[in-house]
C-alpha positions in Angstrom: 127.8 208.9 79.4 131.3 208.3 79.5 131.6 209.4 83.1 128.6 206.9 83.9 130.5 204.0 82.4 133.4 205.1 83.6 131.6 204.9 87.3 129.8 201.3 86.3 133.0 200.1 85.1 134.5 201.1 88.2 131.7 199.4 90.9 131.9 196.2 88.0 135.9 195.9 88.9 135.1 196.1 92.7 132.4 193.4 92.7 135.3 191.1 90.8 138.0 192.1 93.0 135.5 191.1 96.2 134.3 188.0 94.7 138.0 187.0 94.2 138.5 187.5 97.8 135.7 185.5 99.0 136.8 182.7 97.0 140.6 183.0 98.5 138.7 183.2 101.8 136.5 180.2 101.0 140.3 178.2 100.1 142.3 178.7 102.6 139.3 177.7 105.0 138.6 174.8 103.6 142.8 174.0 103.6 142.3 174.5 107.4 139.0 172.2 108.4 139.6 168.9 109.5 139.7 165.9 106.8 137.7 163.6 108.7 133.3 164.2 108.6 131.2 163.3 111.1 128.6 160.7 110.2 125.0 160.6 111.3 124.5 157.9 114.0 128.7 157.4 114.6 130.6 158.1 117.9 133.2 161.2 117.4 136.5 159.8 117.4 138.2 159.7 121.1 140.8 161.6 122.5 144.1 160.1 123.3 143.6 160.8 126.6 140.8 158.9 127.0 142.7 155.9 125.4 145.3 156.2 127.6 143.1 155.6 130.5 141.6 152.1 128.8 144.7 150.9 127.8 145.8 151.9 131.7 142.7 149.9 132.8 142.6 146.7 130.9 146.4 146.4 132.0 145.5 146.7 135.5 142.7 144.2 135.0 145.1 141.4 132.8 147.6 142.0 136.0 145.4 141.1 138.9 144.2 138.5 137.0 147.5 137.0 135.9 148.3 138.0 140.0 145.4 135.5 141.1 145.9 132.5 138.5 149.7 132.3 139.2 148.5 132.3 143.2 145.9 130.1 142.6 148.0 127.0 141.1 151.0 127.6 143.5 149.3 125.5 146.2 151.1 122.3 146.6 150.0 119.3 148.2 152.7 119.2 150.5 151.8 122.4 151.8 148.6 121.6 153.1 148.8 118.0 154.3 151.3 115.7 155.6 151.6 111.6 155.4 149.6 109.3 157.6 152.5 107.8 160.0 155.0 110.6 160.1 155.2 111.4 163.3 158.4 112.4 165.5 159.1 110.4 168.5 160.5 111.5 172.1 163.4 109.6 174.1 163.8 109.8 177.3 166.5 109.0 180.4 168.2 110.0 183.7 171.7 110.8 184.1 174.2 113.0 186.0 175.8 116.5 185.3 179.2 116.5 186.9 181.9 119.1 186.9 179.6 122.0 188.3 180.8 125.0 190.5 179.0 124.1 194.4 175.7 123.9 192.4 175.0 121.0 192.3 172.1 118.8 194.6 174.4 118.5 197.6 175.9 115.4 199.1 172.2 115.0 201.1 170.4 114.4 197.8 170.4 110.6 197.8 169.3 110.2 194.5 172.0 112.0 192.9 174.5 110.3 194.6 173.2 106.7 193.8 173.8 106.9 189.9 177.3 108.4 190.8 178.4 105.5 193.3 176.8 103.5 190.6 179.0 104.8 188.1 182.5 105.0 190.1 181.4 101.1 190.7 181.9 100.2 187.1 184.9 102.2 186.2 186.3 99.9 189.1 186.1 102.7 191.9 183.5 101.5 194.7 182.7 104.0 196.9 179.8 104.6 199.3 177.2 106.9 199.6 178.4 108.5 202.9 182.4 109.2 201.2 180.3 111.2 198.9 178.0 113.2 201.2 180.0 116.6 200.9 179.7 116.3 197.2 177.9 119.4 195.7 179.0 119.7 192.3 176.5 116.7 190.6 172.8 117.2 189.9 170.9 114.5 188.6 168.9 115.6 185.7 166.6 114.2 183.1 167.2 114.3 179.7 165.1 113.9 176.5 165.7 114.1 172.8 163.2 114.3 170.0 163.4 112.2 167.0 162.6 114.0 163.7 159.0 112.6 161.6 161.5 111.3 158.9 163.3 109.4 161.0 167.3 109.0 162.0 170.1 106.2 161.0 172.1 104.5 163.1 175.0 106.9 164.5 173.0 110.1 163.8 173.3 112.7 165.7 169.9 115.1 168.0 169.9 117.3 170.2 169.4 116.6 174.1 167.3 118.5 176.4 168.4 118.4 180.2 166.5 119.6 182.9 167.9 119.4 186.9 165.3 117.2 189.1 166.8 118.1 192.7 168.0 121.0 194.4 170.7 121.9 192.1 170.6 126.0 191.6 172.9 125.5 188.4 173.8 123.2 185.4 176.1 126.2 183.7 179.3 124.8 183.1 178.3 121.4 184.0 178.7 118.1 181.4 176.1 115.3 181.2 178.2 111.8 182.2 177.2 109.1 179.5 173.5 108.1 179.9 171.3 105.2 178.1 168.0 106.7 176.4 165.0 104.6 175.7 161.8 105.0 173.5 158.1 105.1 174.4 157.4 101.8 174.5 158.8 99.7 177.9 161.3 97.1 177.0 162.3 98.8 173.8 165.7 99.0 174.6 168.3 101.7 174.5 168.1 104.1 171.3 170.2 106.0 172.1 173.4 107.4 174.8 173.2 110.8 175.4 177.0 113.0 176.7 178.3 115.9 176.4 178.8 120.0 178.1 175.6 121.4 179.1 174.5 124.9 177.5 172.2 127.2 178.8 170.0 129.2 176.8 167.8 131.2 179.2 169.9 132.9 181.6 167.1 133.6 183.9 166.7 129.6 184.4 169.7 128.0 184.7 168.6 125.0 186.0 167.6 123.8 182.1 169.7 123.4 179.4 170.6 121.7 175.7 173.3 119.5 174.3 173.6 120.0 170.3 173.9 116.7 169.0 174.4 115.0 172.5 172.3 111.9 171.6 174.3 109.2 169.7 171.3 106.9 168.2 172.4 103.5 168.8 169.9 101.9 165.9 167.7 103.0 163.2 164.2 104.2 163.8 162.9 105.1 160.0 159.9 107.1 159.5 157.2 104.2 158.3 154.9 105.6 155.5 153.9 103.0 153.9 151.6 100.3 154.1 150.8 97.3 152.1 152.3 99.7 149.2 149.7 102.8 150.0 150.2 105.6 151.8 147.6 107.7 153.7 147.6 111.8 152.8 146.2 114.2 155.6 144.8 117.9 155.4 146.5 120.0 157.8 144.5 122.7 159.4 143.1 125.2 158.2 142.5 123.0 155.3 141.0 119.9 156.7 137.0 120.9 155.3 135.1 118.7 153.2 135.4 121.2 150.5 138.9 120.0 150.1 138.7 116.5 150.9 136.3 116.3 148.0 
């Protein structure tokens, strides 16, 4: 009997000592499960990389729209249209380049020569066409200058285009004697006198060239805008559509 209860006592402390460990067990799992549940009919929580990636898109999205507002109102009227009467205006004239190296039109070139007898004739040295008929450094040229849309002041300053009408092969290192320029319109008057040395830009034709700020304007010619206190506002292409206008 005693060595019965002895034996029951024995298999009584094992069951305790095994329940004891199946409740440490039980602990320490429940230390280690998560502290949030999951509830029926709720989305499991994300991942932060899957955050990441919305916060990267909606960033991406606010900048291309930001991108296309800020483009969107930086159109300016003055970009796409210009005022009704601003226009630029051309003068034009004849004159002579003297001072070239045997390139000139020649001493046969009667219309050269003319303006040059002309001109010795007022600086009180008449001479005639045959005294002058070995002359090959002059070329009579023409000569036109471009007046800017908004218009120049009196004593302003353009440039001067000159281009060679006779046989001259060069202009290089030639200088425009002083020559009267005129407007459009016949019987304007003189706008402008045009002098100065002769540049060339394109080597391959020396027969054209430019004088920076040879034109001296001789009146004003300001740009006229407006009219019986309005002014008139055009679309430039590409924008002149009816979608615009209206």
């Amino acid at each position: 009997m005693a060595g019965a209860t002895a034996h029951r006592r024995g298999i009584s402390m094992t069951k305790s000592d095994i329940q004891f460990d199946e409740t440490r067990m039980i602990n320490q799992e429940q230390q280690h499960r998560p502290m949030w549940r999951p509830i029926v009919g709720s989305r499991r929580p994300e991942s932060s990389s899957s955050s990441g990636r919305v916060a990267c898109c909606c960033a991406a999205v606010l900048a291309i729209v930001v991108f296309a507002c800020s483009h969107a109102h930086a159109v300016k009227v003055a970009d796409i249209t210009r005022i009704g009467g601003q226009r630029s205006n051309v003068l034009t004239g004849y004159g002579v380049v003297v001072g070239l190296r045997g390139t000139g039109d020649g001493g046969q070139f009667a219309p050269a020569i003319r303006p040059l007898v002309g001109m010795l004739s007022k600086l009180g040295n008449p001479t005639q066409i045959a005294e002058l008929r070995d002359v090959n450094n002059v070329a009579l040229v023409s000569i036109t200058a471009t007046v800017p849309s908004n218009g120049v002041r009196d004593g302003d300053r353009i440039d001067v285009f000159v281009t060679s009408i006779g046989a001259a092969k060069s202009l290089k290192g030639g200088r425009l004697f002083v020559s009267p320029m005129i407007g459009p319109v016949p019987g304007s008057g003189i706008f402008a006198l045009a002098e100065g040395p002769v540049v060339i830009e394109d080597p391959t034709t020396p027969t054209v060239g430019r004088i920076i700020g040879g034109a001296v304007m001789e009146t004003d010619l300001p740009a006229k805008y407006i009219e019986n206190g309005r002014f008139t506002l055009i679309l430039e292409d590409p924008s002149a559509s009816w979608t615009n206008a209206s």
